[in-house]
Backbone as CSV, one residue per row, in Angstrom:
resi,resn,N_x,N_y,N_z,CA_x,CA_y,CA_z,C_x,C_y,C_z
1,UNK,148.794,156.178,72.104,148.699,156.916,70.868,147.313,157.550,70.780
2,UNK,147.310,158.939,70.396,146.171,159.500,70.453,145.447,159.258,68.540
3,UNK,144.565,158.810,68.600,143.751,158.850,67.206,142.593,160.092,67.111
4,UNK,142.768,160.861,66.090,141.691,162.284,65.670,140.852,161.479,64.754
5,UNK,139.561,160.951,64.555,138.505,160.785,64.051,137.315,161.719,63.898
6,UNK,136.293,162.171,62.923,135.197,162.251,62.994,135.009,162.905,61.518
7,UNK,133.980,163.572,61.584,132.916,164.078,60.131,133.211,165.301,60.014
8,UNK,133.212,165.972,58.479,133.418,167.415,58.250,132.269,167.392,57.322
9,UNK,131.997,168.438,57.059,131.490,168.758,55.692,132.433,169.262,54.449
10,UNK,132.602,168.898,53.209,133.486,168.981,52.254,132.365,170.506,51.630
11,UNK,133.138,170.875,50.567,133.181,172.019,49.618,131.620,171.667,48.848
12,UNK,130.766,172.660,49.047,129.634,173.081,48.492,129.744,173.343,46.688
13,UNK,128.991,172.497,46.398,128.631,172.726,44.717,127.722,173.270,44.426
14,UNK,127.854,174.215,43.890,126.277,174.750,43.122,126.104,174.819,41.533
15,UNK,124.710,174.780,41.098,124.468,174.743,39.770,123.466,175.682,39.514
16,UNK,123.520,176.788,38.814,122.070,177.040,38.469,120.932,176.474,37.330
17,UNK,119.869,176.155,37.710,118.991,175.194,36.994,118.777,176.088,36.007
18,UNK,118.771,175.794,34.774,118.351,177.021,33.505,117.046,176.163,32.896
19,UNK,115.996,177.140,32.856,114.612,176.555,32.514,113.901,175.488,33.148
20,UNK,114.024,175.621,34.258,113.426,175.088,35.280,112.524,176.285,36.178
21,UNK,111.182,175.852,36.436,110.547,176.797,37.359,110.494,176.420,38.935
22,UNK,110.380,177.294,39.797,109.989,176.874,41.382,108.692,176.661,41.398
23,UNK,108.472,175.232,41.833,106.713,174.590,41.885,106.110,175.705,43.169
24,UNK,106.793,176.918,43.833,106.205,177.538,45.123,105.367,178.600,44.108
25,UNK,106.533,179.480,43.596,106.387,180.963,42.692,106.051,180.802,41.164
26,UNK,106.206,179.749,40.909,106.467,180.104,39.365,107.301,180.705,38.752
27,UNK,108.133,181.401,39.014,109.043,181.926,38.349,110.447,180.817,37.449
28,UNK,110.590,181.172,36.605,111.779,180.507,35.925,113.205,181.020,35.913
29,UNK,113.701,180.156,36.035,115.647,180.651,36.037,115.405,181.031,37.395
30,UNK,115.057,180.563,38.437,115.629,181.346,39.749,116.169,180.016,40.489
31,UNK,115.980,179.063,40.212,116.845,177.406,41.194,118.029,177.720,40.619
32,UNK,118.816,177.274,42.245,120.226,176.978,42.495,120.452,175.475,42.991
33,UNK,120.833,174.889,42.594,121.284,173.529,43.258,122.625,173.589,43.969
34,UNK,122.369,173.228,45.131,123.732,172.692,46.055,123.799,171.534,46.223
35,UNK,125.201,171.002,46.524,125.392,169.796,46.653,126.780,169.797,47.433
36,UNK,126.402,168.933,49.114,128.036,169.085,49.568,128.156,168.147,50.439
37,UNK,129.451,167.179,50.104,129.443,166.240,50.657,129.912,166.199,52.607
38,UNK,129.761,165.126,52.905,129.668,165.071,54.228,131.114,163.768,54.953
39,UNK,132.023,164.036,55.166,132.869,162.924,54.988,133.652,162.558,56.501
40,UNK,134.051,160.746,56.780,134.498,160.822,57.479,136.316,160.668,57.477
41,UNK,136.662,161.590,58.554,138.158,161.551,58.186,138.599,160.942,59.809
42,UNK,140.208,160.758,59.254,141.144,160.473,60.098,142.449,161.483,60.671
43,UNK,142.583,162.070,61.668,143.716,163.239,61.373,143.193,164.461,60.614
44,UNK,142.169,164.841,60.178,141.734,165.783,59.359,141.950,165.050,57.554
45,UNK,142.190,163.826,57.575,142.558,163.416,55.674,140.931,162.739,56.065
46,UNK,140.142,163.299,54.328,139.029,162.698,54.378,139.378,161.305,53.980
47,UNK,139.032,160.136,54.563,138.494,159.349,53.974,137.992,158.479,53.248
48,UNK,136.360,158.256,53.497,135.079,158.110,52.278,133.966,159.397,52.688
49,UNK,133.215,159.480,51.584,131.946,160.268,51.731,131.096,159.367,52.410
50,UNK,130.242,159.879,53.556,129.200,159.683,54.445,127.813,159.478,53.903
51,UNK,127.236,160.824,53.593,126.164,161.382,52.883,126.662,162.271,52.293
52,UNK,125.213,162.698,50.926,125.865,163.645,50.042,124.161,164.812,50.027
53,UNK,124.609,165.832,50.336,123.613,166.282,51.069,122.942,167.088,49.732
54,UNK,122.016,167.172,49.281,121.544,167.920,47.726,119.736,168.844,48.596
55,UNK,120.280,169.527,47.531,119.083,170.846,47.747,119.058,171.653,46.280
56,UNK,117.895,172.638,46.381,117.350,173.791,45.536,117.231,174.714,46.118
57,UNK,117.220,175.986,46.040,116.601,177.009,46.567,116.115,177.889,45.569
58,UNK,114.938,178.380,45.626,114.556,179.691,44.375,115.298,181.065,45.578
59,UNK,115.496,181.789,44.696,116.414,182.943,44.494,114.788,184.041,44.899
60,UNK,113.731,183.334,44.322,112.753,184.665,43.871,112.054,184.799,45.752
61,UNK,111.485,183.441,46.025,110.245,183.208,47.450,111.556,182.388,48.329
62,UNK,112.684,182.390,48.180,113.799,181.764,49.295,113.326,180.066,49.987
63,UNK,112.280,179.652,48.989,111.921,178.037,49.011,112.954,176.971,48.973
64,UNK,113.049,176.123,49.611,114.178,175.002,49.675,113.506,173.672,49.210
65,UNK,114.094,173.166,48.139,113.533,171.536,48.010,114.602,170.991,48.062
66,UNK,114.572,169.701,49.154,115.175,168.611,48.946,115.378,167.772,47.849
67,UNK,115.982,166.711,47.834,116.301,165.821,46.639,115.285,165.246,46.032
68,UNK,114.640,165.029,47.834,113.013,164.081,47.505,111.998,165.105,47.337
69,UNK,112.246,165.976,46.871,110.907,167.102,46.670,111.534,167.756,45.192
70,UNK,112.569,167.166,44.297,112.488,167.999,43.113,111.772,167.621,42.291
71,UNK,111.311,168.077,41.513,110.245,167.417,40.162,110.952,167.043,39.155
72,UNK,110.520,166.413,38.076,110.995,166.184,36.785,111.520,167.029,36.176
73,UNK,111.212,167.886,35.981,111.765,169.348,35.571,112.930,170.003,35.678
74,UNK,113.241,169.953,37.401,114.500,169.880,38.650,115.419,168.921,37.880
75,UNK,114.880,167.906,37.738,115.754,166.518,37.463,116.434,166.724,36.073
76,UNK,115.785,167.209,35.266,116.212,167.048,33.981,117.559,168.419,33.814
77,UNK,117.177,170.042,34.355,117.855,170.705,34.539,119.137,170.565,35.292
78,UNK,119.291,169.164,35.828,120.228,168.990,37.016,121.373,168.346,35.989
């Protein structure tokens, strides 16, 4: 019997942060938050989630913060 195992990436979430600034530019209203999970399946059926992969990007200087690089600010807008 043949078994199909391994990892996909699931469907990308985004949020835009409202009143939140980028600690790079300064600018406000330009963070996007993504968020997309990472899962392992069987046959192509997911699963459980693996990791859950989270980011920012400003829109204005194309800066990326990780989860561990958002500020309070990030956090509260999230």
């Amino acid at each position: 019997m043949i078994l199909f195992f391994g990892t996909r990436p699931g469907k990308k979430e985004t949020k835009k942060l409202h009143g939140a600034a980028c600690p790079h530019c300064h600018q406000k209203d330009t963070l996007t938050a993504v968020s997309q999970p990472n899962y392992a399946h069987v046959f192509w059926i997911p699963i459980f989630t693996l990791k859950n992969v989270s980011y920012a990007e400003c829109s204005h200087c194309k800066r990326v913060y990780y989860k561990e690089e958002f500020t309070p600010e990030m956090e509260r807008a999230l």
